[in-house]
C-alpha positions as CSV (number, residue, x, y, z in Angstrom):
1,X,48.0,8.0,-30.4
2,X,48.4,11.0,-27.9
3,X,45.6,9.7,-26.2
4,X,46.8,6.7,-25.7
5,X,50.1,7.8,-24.1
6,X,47.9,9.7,-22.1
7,X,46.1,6.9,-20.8
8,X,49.1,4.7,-20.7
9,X,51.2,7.3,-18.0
10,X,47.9,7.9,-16.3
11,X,47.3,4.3,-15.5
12,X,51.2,4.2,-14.3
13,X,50.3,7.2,-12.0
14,X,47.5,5.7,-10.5
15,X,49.3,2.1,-9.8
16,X,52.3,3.8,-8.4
17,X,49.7,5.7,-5.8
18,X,48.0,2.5,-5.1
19,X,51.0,1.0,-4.1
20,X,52.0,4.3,-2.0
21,X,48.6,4.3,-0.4
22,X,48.5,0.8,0.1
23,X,51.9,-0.5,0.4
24,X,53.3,-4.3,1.2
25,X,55.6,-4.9,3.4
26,X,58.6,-6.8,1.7
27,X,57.9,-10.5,2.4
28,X,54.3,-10.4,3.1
29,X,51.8,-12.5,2.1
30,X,49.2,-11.8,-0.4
31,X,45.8,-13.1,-0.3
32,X,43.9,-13.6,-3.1
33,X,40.7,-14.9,-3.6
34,X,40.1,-17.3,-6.6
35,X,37.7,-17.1,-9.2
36,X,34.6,-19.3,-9.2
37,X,34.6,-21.8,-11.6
38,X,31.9,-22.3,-13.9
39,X,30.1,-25.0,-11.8
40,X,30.7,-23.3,-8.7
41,X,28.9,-20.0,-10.4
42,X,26.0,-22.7,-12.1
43,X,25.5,-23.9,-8.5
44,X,25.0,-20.2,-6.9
45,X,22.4,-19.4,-9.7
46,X,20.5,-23.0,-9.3
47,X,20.6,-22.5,-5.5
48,X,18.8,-18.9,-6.2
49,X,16.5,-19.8,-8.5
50,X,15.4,-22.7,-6.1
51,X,15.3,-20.9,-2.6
52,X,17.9,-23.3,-1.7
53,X,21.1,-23.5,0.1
54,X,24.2,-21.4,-1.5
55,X,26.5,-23.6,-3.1
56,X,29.4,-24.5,-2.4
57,X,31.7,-21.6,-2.6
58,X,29.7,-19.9,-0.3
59,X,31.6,-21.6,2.5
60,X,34.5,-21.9,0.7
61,X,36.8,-18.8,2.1
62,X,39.4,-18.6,-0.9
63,X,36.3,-18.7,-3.5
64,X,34.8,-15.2,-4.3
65,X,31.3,-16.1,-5.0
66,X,29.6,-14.0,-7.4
67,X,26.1,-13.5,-5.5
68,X,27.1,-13.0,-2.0
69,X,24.7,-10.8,-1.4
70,X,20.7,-11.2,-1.2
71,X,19.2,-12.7,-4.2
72,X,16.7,-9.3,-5.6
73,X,14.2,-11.1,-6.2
74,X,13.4,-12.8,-3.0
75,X,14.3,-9.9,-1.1
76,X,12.0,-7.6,-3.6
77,X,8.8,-10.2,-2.3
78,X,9.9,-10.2,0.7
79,X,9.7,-6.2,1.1
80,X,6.4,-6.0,-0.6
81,X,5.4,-9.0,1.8
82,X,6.4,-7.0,4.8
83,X,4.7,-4.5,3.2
84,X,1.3,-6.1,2.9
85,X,1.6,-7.5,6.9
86,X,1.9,-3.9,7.9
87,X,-1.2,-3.2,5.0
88,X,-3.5,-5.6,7.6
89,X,-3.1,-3.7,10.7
90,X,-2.9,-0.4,9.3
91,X,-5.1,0.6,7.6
92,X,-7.0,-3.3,7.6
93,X,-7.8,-4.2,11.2
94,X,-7.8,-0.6,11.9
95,X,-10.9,0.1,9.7
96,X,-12.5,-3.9,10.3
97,X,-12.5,-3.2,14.0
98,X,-13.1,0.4,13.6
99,X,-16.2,0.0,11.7
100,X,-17.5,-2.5,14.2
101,X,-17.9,-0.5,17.7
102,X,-20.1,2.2,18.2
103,X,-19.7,5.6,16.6
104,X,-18.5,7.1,19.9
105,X,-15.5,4.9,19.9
106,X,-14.2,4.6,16.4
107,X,-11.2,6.7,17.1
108,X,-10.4,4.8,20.1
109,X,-9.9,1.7,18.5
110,X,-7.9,3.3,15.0
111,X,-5.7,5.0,18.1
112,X,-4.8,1.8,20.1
113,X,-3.6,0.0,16.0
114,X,-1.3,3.3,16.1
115,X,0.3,3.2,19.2
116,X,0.6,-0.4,19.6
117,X,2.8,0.0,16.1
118,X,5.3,2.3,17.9
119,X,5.8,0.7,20.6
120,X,6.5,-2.9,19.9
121,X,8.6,-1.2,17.0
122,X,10.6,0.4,19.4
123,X,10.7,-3.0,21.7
124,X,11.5,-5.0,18.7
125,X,14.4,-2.7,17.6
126,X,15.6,-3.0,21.2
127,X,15.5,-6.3,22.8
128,X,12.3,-8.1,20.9
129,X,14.2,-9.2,17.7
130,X,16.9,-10.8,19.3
131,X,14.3,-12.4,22.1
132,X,12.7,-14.1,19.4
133,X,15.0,-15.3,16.8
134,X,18.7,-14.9,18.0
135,X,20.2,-17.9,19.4
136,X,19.4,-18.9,22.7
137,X,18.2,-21.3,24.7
138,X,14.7,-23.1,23.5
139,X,12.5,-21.2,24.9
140,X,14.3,-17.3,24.5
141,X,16.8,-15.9,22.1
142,X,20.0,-14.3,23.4
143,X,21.0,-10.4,22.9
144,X,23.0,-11.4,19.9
145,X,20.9,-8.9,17.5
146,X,20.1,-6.5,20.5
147,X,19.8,-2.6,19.2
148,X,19.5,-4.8,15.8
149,X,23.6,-5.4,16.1
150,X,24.7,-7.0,12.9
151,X,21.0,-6.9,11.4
152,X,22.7,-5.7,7.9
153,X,22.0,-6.2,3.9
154,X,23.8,-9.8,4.3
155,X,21.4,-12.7,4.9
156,X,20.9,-14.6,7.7
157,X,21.4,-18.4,6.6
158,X,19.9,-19.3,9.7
159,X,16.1,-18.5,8.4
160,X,16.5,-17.3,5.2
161,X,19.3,-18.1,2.5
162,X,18.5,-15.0,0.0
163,X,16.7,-12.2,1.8
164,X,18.7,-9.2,3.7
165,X,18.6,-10.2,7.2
166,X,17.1,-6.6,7.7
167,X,14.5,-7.2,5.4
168,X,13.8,-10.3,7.1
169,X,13.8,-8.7,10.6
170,X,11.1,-5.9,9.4
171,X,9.1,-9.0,8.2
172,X,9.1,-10.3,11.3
173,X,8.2,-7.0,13.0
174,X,4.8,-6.4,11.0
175,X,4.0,-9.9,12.7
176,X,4.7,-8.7,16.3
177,X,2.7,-5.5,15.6
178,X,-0.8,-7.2,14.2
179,X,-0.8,-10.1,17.3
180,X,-1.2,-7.6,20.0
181,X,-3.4,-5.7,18.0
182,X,-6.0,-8.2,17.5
183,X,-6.5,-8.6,21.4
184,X,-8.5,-5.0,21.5
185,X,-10.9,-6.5,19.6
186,X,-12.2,-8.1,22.9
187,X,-11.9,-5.4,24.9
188,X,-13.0,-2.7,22.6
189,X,-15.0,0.5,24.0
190,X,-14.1,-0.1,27.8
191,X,-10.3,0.0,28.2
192,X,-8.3,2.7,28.1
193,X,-5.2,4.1,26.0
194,X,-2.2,4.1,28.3
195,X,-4.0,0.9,29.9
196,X,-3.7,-0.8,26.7
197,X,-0.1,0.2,26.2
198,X,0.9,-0.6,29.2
199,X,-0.3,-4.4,29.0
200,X,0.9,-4.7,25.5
201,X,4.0,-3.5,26.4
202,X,4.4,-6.2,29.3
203,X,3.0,-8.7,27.0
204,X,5.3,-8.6,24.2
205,X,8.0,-9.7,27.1
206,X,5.7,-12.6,28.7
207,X,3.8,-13.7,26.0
208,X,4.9,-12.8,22.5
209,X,9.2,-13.2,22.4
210,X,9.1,-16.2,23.9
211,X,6.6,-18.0,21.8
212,X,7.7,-16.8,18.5
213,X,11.2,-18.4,19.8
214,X,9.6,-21.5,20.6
215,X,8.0,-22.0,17.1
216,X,10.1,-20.2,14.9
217,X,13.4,-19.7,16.5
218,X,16.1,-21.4,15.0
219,X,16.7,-23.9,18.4
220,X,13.4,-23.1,19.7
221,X,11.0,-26.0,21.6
222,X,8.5,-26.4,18.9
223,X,10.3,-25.7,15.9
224,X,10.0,-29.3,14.4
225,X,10.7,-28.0,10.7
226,X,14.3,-26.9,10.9
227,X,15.7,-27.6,14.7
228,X,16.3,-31.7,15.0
229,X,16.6,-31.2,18.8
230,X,13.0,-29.7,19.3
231,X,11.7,-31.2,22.1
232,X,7.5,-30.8,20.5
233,X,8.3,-31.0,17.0
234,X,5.0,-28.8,15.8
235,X,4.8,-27.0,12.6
236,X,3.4,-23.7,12.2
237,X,3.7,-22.0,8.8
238,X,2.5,-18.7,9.7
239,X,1.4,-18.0,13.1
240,X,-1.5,-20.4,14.2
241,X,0.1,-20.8,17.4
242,X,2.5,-17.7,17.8
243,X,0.0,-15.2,16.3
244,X,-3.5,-16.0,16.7
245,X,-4.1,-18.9,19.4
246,X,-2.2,-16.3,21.6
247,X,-3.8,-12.9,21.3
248,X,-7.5,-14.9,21.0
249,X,-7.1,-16.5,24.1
250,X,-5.6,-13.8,26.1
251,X,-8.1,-11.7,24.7
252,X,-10.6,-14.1,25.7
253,X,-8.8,-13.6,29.7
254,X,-8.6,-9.7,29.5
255,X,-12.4,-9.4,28.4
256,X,-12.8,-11.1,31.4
257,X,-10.7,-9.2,33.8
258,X,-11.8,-6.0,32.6
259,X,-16.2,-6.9,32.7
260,X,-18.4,-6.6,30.3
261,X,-19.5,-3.0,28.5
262,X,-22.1,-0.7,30.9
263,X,-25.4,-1.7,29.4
264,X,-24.2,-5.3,27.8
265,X,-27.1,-7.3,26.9
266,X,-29.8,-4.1,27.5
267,X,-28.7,-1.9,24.9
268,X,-28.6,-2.3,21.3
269,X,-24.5,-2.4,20.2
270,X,-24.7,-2.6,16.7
271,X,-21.8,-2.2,14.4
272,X,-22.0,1.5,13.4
273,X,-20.6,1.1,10.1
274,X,-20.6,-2.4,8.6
275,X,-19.1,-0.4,5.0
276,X,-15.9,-0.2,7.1
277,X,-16.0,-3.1,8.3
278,X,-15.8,-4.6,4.6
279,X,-13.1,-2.3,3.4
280,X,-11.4,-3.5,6.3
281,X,-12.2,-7.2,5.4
282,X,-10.8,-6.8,1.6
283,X,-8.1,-5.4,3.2
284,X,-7.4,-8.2,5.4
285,X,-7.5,-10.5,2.8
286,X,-5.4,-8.8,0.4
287,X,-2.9,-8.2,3.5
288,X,-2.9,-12.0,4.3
289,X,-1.1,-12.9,1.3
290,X,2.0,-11.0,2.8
291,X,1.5,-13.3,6.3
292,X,1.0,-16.3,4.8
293,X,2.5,-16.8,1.0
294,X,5.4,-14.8,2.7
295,X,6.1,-16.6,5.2
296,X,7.5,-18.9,2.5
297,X,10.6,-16.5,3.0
298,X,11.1,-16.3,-0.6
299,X,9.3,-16.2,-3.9
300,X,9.5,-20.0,-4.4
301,X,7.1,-23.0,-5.4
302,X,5.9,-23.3,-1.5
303,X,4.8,-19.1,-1.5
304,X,2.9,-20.0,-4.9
305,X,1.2,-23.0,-2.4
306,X,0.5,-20.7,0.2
307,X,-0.5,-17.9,-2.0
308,X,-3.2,-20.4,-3.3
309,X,-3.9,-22.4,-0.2
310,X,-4.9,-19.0,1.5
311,X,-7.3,-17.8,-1.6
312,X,-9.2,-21.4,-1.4
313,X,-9.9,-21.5,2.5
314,X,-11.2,-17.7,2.6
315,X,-13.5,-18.0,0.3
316,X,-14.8,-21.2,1.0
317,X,-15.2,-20.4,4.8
318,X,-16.4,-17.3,4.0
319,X,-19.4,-18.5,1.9
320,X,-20.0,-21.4,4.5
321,X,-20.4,-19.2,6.7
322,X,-23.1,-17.2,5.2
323,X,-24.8,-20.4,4.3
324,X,-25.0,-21.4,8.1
325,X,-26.6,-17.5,8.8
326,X,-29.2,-18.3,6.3
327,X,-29.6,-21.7,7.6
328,X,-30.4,-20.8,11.0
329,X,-31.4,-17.0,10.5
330,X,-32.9,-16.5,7.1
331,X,-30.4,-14.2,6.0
332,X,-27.1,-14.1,5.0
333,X,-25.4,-10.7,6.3
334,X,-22.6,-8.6,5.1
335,X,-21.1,-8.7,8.8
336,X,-21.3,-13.0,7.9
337,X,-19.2,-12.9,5.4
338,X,-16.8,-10.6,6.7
339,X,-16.4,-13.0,9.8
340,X,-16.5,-16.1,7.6
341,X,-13.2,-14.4,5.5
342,X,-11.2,-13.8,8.5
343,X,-12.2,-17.3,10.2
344,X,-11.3,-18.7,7.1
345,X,-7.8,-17.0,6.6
346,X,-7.0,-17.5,10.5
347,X,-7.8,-21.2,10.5
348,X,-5.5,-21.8,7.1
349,X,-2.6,-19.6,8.7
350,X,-0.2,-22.3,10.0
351,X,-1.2,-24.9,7.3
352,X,-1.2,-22.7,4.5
353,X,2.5,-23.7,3.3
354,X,2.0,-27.5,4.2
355,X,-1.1,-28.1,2.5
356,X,-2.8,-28.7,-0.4
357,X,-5.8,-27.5,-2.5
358,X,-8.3,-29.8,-1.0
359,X,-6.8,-29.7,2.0
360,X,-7.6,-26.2,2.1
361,X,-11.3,-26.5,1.2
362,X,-11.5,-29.1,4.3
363,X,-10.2,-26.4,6.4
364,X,-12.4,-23.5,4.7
365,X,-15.5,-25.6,5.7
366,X,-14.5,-26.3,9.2
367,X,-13.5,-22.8,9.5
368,X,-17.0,-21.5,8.3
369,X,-18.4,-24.1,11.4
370,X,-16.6,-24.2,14.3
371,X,-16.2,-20.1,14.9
372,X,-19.4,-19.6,13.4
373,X,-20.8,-21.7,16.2
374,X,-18.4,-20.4,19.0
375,X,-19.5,-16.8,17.9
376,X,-23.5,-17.6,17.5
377,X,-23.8,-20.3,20.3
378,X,-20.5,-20.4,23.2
379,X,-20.7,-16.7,23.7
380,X,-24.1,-16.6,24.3
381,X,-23.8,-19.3,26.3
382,X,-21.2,-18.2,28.5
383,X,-21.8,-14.8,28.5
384,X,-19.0,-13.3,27.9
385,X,-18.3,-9.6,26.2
386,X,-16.2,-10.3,23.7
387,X,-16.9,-7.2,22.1
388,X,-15.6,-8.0,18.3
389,X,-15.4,-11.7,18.4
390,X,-11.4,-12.0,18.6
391,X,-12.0,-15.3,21.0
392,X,-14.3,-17.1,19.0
393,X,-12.9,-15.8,15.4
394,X,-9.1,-15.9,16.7
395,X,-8.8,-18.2,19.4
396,X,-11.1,-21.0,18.7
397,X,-10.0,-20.4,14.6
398,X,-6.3,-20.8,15.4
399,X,-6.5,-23.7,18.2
400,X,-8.7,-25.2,15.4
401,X,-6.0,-24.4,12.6
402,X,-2.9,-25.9,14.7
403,X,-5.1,-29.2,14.9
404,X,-6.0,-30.0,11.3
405,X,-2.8,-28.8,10.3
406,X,-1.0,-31.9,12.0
407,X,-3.8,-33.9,10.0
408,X,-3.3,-32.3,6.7
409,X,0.1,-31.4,6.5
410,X,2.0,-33.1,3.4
411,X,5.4,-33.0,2.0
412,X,3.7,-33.5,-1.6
413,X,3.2,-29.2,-0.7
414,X,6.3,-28.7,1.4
415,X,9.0,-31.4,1.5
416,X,10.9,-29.3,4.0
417,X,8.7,-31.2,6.5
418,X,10.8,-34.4,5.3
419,X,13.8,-32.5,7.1
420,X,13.5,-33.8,10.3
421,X,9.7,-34.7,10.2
422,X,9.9,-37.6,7.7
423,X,8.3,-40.2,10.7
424,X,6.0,-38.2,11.7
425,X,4.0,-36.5,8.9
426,X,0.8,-38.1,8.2
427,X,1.2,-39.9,11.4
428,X,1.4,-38.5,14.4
429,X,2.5,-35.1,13.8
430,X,-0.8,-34.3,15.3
431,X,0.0,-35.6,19.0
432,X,2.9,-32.8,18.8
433,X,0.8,-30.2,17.2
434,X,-1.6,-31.1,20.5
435,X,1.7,-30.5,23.0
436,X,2.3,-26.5,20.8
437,X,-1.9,-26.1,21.3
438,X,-1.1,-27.1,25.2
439,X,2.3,-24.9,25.6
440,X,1.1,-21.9,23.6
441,X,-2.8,-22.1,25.4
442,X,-0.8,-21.8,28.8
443,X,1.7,-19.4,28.3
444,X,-1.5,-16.9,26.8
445,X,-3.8,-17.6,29.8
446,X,-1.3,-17.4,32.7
447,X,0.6,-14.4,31.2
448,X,-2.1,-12.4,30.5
449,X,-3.8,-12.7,33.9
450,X,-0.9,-12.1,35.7
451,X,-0.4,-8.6,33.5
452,X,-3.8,-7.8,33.7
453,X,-3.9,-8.0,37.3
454,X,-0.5,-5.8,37.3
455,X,-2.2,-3.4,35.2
456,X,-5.1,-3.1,36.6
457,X,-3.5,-2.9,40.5
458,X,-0.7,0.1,38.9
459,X,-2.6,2.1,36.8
460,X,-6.0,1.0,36.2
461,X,-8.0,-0.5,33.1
462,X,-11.1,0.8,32.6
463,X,-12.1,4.6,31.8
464,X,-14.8,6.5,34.7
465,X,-18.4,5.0,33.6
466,X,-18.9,8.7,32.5
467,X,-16.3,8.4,30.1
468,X,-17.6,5.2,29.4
469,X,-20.8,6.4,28.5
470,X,-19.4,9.6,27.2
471,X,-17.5,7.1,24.4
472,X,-13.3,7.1,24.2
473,X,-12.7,9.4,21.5
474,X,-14.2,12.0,23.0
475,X,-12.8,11.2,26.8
476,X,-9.2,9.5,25.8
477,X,-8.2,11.7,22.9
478,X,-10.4,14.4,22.5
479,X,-12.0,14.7,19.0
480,X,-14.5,13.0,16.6
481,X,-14.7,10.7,14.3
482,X,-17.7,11.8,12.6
483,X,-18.3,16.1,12.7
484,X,-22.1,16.1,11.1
């Protein structure tokens, strides 16, 4: 009983400081906000469970919904996804590349995957998120999210209805770090550090913002899934276009700017560590299933899609691939498959949510053929040093993927393409796919010449031929990566 008198003259206490602390003037409206009912609280759940719109009292400013927040378990696959983006440049391409040049420059390349993470980091936080998804006009995002102003736990409905916009945003940045990073590739073992920040830097302005706005920007140009007014209504589901078409062909332009290697085509440049290179394969692959089954934005039906669409067309390119080596060489190397993985998983990237199984396997063979023969055959023919085979792997594999995924695309795996797609799918979706191919192939080729030349007029691209010949980890950054 004492207790309970006790409790009773504490709970007075504490509502007659409440109403000191927090007192109403006489006359004064009180606000407050109803209670869900049980349908609106049924339609919250149904809309969480489904990756779908909030209900009703989301909107509704006298409703207190329940679940205002981020639904956990999107945002929990969404962190993990970010995660395993950031898992394919570091340590993935890092080691893939890494194990492909020359001892002398192994260092060099794991050196230019760390710095390039800083910086567009610290470009994204500033300016670069906002460039490419705050909106704008249809071609660049305003300064809405600049410094990542209002980038907070809450979600932004505009991309994603249960996942933190932060969480999102840090999705998004693991993208804009692995683009730039594939273009050394090309110009491995001949360019030097600050040169290659420099151009990134630059690039990230010219190239990357922009484009990402254009195909995945909420009102950007070629966002044909979710902006009704885009003028090229392209799909891309996880960066054909915005990722891969436009670091393989400006690779393809700065390989050419900078020259070939000193002794290309008289010396023997041989992979010096092909174990690497498959750790940093596996790596790749398990990575990939945070770029493309997470691009879903959300742990829904269309991730499961992706997650399998992305499994199929790996290892189907991957054997095809080897099958073509021991077609036309007699032997089916490790260094084959490797390439035949990554063609495989570049070529599915922006069909991977809008097709299906055998769609896939169509796309696995093609991408076992066409960069197997612009690797083995157009280099050679052209002449080219593409040191690591970014163009033909990258560029030609994600010009090829933007193509068949116009022809493949079906809303029996996505019927978000029914949105505002519904007369073009199966039709002529391709036609716009060909107008993204034609923007995205432009913007690459004339931005990257123009910053190369910049570059190369300011501060220079390529290291002495001593250094050169010396190899970069020694001359850029002055250790080892092998001490025997």
């Amino acid at each position: 009983m004492n207790r309970r008198i006790v409790a009773v003259f504490v709970g007075m206490l504490l509502s007659v400081a409440g109403g000191w602390l927090c007192p109403v003037r006489a006359g004064a409206a009180v606000t407050v906000s109803a209670e869900p009912t049980l349908e609106q609280r049924v339609e919250d759940l149904e809309a969480y469970v489904n990756n779908a719109a909030r209900g009703a009292n989301a909107a509704d400013a006298k409703v207190t919904t329940k679940i205002a927040g981020p639904g956990p378990g999107h945002n929990a696959w969404m962190m993990t996804s970010s995660a395993l983006v950031l898992f394919m440049t570091l340590p993935g391409l890092a080691l893939f590349y890494g194990g492909l040049v020359r001892r002398k420059n192994v260092l060099s390349v794991l050196a230019q995957c760390l710095g390039i993470a800083g910086l567009v980091t610290v470009l994204w936080w500033a300016v670069g998120y906002s460039f490419a998804f705050a909106p704008g006009k249809p071609f660049l995002g305003g300064l809405k999210y600049a410094f990542l102003r209002g980038v907070d736990g809450a979600p932004n409905t505009d991309y994603a209805y249960w996942v933190s916009h932060n969480v999102f945003s840090m999705y998004q940045l693991m993208f804009a770090i692995i683009t730039p990073a594939l273009i050394i590739g090309a110009i491995a073992e001949r360019v030097r550090f600050l040169s290659v920040l420099a151009f990134v830097g630059l690039w990230m302005f010219v190239v990357y913002f922009p484009l990402a706005h254009m195909v995945w920007g909420i009102d950007g140009l070629m966002n044909g899934v979710w902006n009704a007014n885009a003028k090229i209504k392209a799909i891309d589901f996880a960066g054909g276009t915005v990722v891969h078409m436009s670091s393989g062909w400006s690779a393809l332009i700065l390989c050419l700017i900078l020259g070939k290697r000193l002794g290309f085509g008289k010396e023997i440049m041989a992979p010096h560590n092909m174990v690497l290179c498959m750790v940093g394969t596996g790596m790749l692959w398990v990575g990939w299933y945070g770029f493309n089954a997470g691009s879903a934005l959300g742990a829904d039906g269309i991730a499961g899609n992706a997650f399998m669409t992305t499994t199929i067309a790996a290892a189907v390119a991957s054997a095809t691939w080897a099958v073509a080596e021991l077609v036309m060489r007699g032997k089916a190397s490790i260094l084959g498959f490797c390439s035949g993985v990554v063609a495989g998983l570049v070529v599915i990237t922006p069909a991977a949510g809008f097709v299906t199984a055998t769609g896939a396997v169509i796309i696995g063979l093609l991408a076992g053929l066409v960069p197997f023969f612009a690797v083995v055959k157009l280099r050679g023919w052209l002449g080219y040093d593409d040191a690591l085979d970014t163009f033909g792997v990258h560029a030609i594999g994600g010009t090829l993927g933007a193509f068949l995924t116009g022809l493949l695309a079906t809303s029996d795996a996505n019927p978000n393409v029914l949105t505002n797609l519904k007369g073009i799918v199966g039709h002529t979706l391709w036609l716009h796919q060909l107008g993204a191919i034609g923007v995205t192939l432009v913007l690459a080729v004339v931005g990257t010449t123009i910053i190369a030349l910049v570059v190369k007029a300011v501060i220079g691209l390529r290291p002495d031929p001593e250094e050169e010949t010396q190899g970069l980890d020694i001359a850029e950054h002055g250790e080892e990566g092998y001490v025997l």
